[in-house]
C-alpha positions as CSV (number, residue, x, y, z in Angstrom):
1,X,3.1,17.8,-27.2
2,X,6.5,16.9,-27.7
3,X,7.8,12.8,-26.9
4,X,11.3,11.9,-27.4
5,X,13.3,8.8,-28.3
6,X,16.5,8.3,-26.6
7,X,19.0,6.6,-29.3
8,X,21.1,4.5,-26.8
9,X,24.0,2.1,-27.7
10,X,27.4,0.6,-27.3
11,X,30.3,2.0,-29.3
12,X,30.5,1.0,-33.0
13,X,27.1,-0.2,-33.4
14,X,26.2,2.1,-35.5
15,X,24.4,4.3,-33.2
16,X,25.9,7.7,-34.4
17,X,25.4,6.3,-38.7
18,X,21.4,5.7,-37.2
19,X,21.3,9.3,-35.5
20,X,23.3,11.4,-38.4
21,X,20.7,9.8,-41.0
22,X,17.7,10.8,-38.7
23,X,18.7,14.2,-38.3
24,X,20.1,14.8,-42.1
25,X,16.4,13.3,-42.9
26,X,15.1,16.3,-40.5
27,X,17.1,18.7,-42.2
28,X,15.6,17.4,-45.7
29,X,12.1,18.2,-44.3
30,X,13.0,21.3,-43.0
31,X,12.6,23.0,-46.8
32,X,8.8,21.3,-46.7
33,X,7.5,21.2,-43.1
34,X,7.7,24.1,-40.9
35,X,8.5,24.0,-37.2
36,X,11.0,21.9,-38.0
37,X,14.4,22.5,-35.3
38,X,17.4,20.7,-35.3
39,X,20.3,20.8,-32.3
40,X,23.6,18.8,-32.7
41,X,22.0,16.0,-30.4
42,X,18.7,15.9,-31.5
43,X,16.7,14.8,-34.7
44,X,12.8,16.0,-34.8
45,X,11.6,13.8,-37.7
46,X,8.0,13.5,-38.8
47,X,6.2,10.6,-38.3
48,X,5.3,8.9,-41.9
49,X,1.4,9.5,-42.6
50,X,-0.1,8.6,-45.8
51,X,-3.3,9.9,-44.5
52,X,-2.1,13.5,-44.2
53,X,-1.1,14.0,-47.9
54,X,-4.9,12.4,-48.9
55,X,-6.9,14.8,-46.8
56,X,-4.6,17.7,-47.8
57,X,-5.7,16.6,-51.2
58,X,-9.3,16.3,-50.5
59,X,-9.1,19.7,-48.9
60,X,-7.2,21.8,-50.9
61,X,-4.7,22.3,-48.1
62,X,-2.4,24.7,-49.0
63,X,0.3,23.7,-46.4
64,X,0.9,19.9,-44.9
65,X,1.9,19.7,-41.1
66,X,2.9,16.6,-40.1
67,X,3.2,15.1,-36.5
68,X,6.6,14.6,-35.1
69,X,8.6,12.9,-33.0
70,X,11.9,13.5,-31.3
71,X,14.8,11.4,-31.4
72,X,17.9,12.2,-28.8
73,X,21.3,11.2,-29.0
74,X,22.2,9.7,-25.8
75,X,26.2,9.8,-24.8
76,X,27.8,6.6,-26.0
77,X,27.1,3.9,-23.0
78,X,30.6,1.6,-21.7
79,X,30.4,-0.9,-18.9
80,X,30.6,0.6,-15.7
81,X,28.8,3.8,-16.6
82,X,26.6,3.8,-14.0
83,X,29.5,4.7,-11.9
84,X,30.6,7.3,-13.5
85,X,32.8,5.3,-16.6
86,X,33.1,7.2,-19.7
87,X,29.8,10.2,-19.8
88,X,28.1,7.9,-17.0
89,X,26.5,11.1,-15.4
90,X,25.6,12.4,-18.5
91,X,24.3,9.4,-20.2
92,X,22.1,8.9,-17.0
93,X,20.9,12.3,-16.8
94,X,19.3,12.4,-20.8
95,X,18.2,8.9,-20.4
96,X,16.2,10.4,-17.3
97,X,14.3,13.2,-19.5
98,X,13.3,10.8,-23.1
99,X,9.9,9.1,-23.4
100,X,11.6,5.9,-24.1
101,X,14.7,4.4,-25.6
102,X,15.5,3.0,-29.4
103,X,18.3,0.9,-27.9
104,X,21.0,0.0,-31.4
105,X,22.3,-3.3,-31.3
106,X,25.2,-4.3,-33.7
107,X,23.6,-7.2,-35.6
108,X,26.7,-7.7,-38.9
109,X,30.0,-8.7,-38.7
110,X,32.6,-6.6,-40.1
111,X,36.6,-7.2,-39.4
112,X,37.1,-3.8,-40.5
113,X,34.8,-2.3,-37.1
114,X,35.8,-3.4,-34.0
115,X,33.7,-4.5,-31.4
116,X,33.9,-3.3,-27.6
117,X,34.1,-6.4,-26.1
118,X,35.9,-8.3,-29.3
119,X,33.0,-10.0,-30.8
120,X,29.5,-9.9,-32.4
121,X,26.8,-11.0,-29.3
122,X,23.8,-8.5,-29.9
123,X,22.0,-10.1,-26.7
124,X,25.1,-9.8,-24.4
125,X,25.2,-5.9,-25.7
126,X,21.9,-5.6,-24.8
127,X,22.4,-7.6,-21.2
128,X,25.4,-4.9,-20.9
129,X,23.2,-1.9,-21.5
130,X,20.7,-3.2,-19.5
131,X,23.1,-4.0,-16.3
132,X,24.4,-0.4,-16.3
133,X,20.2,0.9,-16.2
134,X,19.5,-1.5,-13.6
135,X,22.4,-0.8,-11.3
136,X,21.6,3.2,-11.6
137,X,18.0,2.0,-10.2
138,X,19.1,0.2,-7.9
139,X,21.2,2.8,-6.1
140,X,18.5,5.4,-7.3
141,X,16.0,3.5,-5.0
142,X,17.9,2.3,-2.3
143,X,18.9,6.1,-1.5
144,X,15.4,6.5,-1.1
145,X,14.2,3.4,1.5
146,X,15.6,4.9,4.6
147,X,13.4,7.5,4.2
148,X,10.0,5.9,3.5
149,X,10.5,3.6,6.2
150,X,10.6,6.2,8.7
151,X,7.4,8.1,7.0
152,X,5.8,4.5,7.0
153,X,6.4,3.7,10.3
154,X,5.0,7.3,11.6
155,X,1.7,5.8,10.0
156,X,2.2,7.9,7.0
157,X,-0.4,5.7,4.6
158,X,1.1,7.3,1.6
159,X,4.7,6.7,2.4
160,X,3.5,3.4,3.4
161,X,2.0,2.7,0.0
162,X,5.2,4.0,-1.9
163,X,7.7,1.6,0.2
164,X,6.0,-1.0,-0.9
165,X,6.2,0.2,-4.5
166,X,9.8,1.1,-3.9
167,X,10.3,-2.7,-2.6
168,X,8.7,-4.7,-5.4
169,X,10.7,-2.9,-7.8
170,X,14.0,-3.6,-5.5
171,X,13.1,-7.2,-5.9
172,X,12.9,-6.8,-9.3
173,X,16.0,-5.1,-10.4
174,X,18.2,-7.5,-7.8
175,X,16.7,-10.4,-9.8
176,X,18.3,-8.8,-12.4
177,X,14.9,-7.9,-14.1
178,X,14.0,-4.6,-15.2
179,X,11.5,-2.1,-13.1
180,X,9.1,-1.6,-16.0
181,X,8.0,-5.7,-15.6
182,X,7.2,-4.6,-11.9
183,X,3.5,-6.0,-11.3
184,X,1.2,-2.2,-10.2
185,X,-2.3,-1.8,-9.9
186,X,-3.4,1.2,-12.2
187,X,-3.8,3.4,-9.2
188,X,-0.5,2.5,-8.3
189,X,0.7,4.1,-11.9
190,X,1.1,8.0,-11.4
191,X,3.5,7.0,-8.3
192,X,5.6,4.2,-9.8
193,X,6.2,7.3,-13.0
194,X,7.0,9.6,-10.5
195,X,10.0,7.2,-9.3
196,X,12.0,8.2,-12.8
197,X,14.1,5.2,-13.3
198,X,15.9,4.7,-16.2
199,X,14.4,0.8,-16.6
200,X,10.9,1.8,-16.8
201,X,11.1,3.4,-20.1
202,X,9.4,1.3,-22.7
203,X,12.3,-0.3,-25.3
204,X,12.5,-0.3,-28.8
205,X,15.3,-2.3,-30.2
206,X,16.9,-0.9,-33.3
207,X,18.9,-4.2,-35.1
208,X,22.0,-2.5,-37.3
209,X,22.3,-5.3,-40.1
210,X,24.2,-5.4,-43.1
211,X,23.1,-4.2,-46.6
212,X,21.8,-7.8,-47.8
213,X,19.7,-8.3,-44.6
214,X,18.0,-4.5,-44.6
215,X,14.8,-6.6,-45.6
216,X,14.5,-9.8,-43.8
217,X,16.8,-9.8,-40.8
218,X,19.4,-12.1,-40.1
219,X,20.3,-14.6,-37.5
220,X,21.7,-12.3,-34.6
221,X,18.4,-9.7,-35.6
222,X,16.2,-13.0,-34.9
223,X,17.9,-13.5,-31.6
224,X,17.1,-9.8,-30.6
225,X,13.6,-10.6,-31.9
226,X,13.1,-13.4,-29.5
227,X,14.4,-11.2,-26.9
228,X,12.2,-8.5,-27.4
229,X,9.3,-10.7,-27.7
230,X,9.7,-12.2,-24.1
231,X,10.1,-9.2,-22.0
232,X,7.2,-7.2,-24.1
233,X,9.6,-4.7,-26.1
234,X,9.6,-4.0,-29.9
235,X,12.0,-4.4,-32.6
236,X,12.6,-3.1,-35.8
237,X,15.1,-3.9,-38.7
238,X,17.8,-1.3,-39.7
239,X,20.7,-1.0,-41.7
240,X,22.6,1.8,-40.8
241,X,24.7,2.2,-43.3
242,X,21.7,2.1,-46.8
243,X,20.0,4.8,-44.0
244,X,22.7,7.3,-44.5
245,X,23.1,6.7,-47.9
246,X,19.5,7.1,-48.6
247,X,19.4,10.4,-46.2
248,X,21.0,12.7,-48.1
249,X,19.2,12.3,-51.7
250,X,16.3,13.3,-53.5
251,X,12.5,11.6,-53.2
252,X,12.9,10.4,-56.4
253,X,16.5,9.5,-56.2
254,X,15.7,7.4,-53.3
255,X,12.6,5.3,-54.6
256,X,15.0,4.2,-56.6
257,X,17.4,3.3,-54.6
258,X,15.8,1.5,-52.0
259,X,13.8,-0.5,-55.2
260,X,17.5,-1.3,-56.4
261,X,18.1,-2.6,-52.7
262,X,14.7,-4.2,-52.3
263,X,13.4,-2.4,-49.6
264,X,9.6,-0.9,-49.7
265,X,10.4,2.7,-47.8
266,X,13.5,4.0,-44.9
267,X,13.9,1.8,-42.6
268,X,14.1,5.0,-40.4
269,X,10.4,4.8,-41.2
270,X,9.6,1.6,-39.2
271,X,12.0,2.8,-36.4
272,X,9.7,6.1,-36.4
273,X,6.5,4.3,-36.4
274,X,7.8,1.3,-34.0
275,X,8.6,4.4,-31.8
276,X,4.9,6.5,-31.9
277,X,3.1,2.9,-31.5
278,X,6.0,2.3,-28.3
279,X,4.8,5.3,-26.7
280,X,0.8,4.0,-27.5
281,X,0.4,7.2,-29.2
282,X,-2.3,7.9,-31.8
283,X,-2.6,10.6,-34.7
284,X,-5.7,13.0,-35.5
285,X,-6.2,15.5,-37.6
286,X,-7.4,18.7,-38.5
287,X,-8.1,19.8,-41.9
288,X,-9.4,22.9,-44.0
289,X,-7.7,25.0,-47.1
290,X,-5.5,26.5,-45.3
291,X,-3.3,23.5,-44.0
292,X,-3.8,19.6,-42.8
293,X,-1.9,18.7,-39.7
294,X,-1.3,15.8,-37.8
295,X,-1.6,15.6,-34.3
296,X,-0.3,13.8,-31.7
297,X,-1.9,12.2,-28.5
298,X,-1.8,9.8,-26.7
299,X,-4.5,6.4,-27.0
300,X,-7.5,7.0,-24.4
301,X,-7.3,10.7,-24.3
302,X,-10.7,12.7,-24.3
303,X,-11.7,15.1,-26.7
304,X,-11.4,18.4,-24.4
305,X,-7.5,17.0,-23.6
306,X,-6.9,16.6,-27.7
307,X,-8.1,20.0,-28.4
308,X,-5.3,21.1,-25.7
309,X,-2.7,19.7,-27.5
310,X,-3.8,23.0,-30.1
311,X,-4.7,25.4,-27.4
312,X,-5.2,25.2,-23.9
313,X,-7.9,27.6,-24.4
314,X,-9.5,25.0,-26.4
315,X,-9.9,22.3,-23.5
316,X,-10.4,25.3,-21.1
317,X,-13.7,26.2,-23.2
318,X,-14.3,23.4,-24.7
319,X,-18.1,22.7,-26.2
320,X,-18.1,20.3,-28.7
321,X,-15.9,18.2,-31.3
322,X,-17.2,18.0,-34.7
323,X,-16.2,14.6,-36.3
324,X,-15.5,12.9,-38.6
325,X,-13.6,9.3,-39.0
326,X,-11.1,9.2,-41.5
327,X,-12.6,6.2,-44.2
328,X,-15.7,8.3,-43.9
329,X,-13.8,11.4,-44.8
330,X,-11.9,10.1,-47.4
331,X,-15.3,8.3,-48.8
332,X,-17.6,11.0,-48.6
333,X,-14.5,13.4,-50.5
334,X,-14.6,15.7,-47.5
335,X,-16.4,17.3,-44.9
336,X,-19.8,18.8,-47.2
337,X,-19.8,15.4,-48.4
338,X,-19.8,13.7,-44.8
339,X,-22.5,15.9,-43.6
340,X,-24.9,15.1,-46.4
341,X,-24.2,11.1,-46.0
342,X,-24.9,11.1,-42.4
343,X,-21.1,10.5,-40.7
344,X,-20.4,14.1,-39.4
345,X,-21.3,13.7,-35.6
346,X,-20.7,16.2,-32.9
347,X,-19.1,14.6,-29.6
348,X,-18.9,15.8,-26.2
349,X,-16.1,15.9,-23.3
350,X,-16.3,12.4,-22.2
351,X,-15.6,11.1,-25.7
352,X,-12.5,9.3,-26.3
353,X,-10.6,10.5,-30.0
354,X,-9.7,7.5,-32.1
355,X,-6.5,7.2,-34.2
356,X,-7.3,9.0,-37.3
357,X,-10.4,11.4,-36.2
358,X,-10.7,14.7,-38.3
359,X,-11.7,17.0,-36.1
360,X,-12.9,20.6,-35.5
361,X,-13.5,22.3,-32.1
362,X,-15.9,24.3,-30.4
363,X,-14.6,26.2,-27.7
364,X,-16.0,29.7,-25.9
365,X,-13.5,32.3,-25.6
């Protein structure tokens, strides 16, 4: 179950400094956790558990598989893409297929890197960005209105239903707002998915800060925090340039780095998280001597759906889900122990896993 992060930016905002120090951290993983492929453009990083290593402990595990998540470097964006300026088409087009977007925004000043449009305004890069997105969904969904409104006025109910969609979202975007703030009822969810624009991806904002401010932000990062905070987005502190620095040495090379610096772990580690919890995505696990692995789903899912994510034989026959919540797991030191204290319950189809689950299932072949 694969979700990806679009990495999305203006030039020199550290975008490509972010994206080289996420994929030269995948590389470094590579030696430890298997399954672990890297292409030019894209960074598959694991997502930061503690909980893994202490049930591989527990356990005996002799291998440690963490979950993952995918982070894609998305052509560098310049006003007037959506037309076609600079990779327009091609920055559209992997925008289209990511989960959501880590969008960077230059938060430091530095005379020595110049800024597109001359000066340091994190929320008029992000306005910028956003323009470009919105005007591609605009012309995305005005193509489509002709169309509808001769299905709708055939009496086609669904076509009907959709134009309406269609038009709220219209509304939207010419307010300059974007599509994912359009007000849908939850049936009205699968179809509003199905329309693919590029402003309905959830947004992660990524503020590149100089060395001194990796830990508490500064005053442009405080502005993107405000922003964030009104349209329902997330944000995350990042210096680009202690990231790459801290990418290419050893574990115990970089505790003490980022002790030297003041910082408690990567910040590539918050952007990873920030981007899981964006997705409202949720961890179980599955444990035994011969490995502990992390698994990734998404928050509401069913048992017989999380035992797809392993097998698709495993939701097809699925019977039961023996489990066990983490604390307990971890309290009772492991699964004998869980059983003999009363936690180890077995759960059928309708329940729903919870972040952090260990779990075994029954399936017939």
């Amino acid at each position: 179950m694969g979700f990806k992060c679009g990495i999305v930016g203006l030039p020199n905002v550290g975008k490509s400094t972010l994206f080289n120090a996420l994929t030269q951290t995948a590389a470094a993983q590579a030696a430890n956790y298997p399954f672990c492929t890297i292409e030019p453009n894209v960074g598959d990083v694991a997502v930061p558990d503690p909980r893994l290593d202490t049930l591989a402990a527990i356990a005996g595990s002799a291998q440690i598989i963490p979950t993952r998540i995918t982070f894609v470097d998305i052509a560098g964006i310049v006003r007037g893409a959506s037309k076609g300026e600079g990779l327009g088409n091609q920055f559209l087009a992997n925008i289209r297929e990511v989960d959501a977007i880590a969008h960077v925004v230059r938060c430091f000043e530095d005379g020595d890197v110049t800024h597109v449009e001359g000066k340091v305004d994190p929320i008029a890069d992000i306005e910028t960005i956003e323009t470009e997105l919105m005007l591609a969904d605009l012309e995305s969904l005005e193509k489509r209105v002709t169309a509808l409104e001769k299905k709708a006025r055939s009496g086609d109910k669904e076509s009907k239903e959709q134009l309406d969609l269609v038009q709220r979202c219209l509304k939207l975007l010419q307010d300059g707002k974007p599509a994912r703030l359009v007000e849908r009822r939850p049936e009205e969810e699968r179809a509003f998915q199905m329309l693919n624009l590029l402003t309905a991806k959830p947004v992660l904002y990524v503020c590149n800060v100089e060395e001194a401010a990796a830990h508490d932000g500064n005053g442009f990062s405080a502005q993107v925090f405000a922003r964030a905070k009104e349209e329902g987005a997330v944000a995350v502190v990042v210096s680009a340039k202690i990231e790459s620095e801290i990418a290419v040495l050893a574990p115990d090379e970089q505790k003490e780095y980022l002790e030297a610096v003041g910082l408690d772990e990567p910040g590539l580690n918050r952007v990873i998280r920030a981007g899981y919890d964006l997705l409202h995505l949720l961890t179980y696990f599955t444990v035994g001597p011969k490995e502990a692995r992390a698994w990734t789903i998404t928050k509401g899912t069913k048992a017989p759906a999380a035992a797809g994510v392993i097998h698709t034989d495993f939701e097809k026959g699925f019977i039961r889900a023996e489990t066990i919540a983490y604390p307990d797991y971890v309290a009772c030191k492991g699964e004998a122990g869980a059983r003999e204290a009363g936690k180890f319950r077995l759960e059928g189809k309708e329940y729903v896993v919870a972040d952090g689950d260990v779990l075994h299932f029954r399936f017939a072949n």
